[in-house]
N, C-alpha and C positions, 0 to 999 in steps of 0.2 A: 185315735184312729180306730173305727169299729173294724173287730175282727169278724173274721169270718164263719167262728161258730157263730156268736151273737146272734148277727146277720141271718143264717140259717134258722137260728132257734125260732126268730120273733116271727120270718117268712113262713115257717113250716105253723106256728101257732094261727098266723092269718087265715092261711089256705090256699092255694090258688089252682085254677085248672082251666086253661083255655076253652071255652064254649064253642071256639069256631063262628060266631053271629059276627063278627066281623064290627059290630059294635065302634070300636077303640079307632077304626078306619073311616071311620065317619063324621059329619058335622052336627053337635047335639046344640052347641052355645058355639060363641063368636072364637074360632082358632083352636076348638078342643081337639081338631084333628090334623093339629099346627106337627109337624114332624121337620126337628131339628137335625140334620145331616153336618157332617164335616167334610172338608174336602177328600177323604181317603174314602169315609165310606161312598160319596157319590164315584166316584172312581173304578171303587170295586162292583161296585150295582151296574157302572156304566160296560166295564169288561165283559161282566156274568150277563151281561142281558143285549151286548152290541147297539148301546144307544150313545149317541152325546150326552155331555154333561147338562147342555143346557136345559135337555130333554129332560131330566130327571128333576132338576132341583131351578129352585129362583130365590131371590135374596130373601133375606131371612126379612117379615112384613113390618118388624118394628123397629125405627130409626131413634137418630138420634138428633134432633136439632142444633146448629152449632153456632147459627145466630149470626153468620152471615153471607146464606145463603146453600151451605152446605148443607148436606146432611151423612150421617154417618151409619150404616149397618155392619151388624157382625152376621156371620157366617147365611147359612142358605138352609131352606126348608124344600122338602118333597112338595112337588107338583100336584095340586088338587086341580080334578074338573068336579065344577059346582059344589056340591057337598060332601065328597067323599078323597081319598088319597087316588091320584092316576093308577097304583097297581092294585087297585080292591077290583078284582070280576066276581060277580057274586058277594059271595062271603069270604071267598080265599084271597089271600094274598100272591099275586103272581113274581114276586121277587123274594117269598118266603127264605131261602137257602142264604139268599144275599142282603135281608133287610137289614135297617140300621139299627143300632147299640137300642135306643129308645123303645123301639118296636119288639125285640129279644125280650129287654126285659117289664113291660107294661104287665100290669096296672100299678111297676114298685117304680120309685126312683129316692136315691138317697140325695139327701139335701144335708150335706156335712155329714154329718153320721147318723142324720134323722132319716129313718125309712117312713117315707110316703104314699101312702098306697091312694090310687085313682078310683071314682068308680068305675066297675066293669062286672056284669055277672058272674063272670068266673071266680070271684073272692068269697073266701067262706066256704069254702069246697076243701075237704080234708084233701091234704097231699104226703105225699112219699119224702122221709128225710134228704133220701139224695135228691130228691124234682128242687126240693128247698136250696138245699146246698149248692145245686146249680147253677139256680137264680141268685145266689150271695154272691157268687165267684164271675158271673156275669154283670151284675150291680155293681162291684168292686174293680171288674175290666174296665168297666164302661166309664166311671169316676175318674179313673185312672188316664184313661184315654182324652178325654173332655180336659182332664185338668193338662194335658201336654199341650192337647190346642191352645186351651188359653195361655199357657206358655209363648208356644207360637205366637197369638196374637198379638201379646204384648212387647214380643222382638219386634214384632212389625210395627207397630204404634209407634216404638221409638226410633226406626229408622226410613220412617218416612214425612213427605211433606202434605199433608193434606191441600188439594187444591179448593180453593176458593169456589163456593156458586154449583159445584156438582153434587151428584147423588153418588156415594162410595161407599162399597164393600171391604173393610177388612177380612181375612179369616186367616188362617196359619201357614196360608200360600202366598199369601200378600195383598198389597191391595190395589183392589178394581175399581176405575171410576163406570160406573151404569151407563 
């Protein structure tokens, strides 16, 4: 399990400092501005901002074929119109206070205990030990949180019956035929 100096150390040797270009919100290649929501955080975006859920989020774009006739998706990604995320105006993000885990901590995501940083111009920009440490403690929330979902999910895989011939959503609320 990477700790959380670690974590810190390698983030603070990268760099990072938000530019504000909004970049990371945008479509560069096919789904770079794919944003993976769970059901809590669409919830909480939906509270802080007085929208439905459906408003925010749609199923997550890549299935799974089950070979006869189903198909199966896990959870839901934020709403794009055309190339960019529904809350980018401008360059800002208009659900800033309320965005999801992914969005907090972009251009890092820890893959097991591998930190992966995305391209984004803000990387390579000396930063402050605690901006660093932050982003570790943020990284580690967010891991954390993600690995209870898939917990979730896989309560739910086991106690349901998938139907035949439809388009369905698991996530860690249960599952949705489309």
């Amino acid at each position: 399990m990477r700790s959380l100096e670690s974590l810190a150390r390698e983030i603070e040797r990268i760099g990072f400092r938000c530019t504000g270009c909004g970049e990371c919100c945008r479509r560069c290649s096919e789904d770079s501005d794919l944003v993976m929501v769970s059901p809590a955080e669409i919830a909480r975006i939906a509270t802080a901002r007085s929208m439905r859920p459906e408003e925010i989020a749609e199923p997550f774009p890549e299935s799974i074929d089950l070979g006869n006739g189903t198909t199966l998706t896990f959870e839901w990604a934020l709403k794009r119109n055309d190339d960019q995320c529904i809350f980018l105006e401008g360059n800002r993000c208009t659900i800033y206070p309320d965005r999801p885990w992914i969005c907090r901590t972009y251009p890092f995501m820890l893959d097991g205990d591998e930190l992966r940083v995305y391209p984004c111009p803000g990387t390579g920009v000396s930063m402050e030990r605690a901006d660093a440490e932050e982003m570790a403690r943020l990284l580690l929330a967010r891991r954390e949180a993600w690995e209870e979902e898939e917990r979730r999910i896989r309560c739910v895989l086991q106690s349901v019956s998938i139907p035949a011939g439809e388009r369905v959503l698991i996530d860690g609320e249960g599952m949705k035929v489309l």
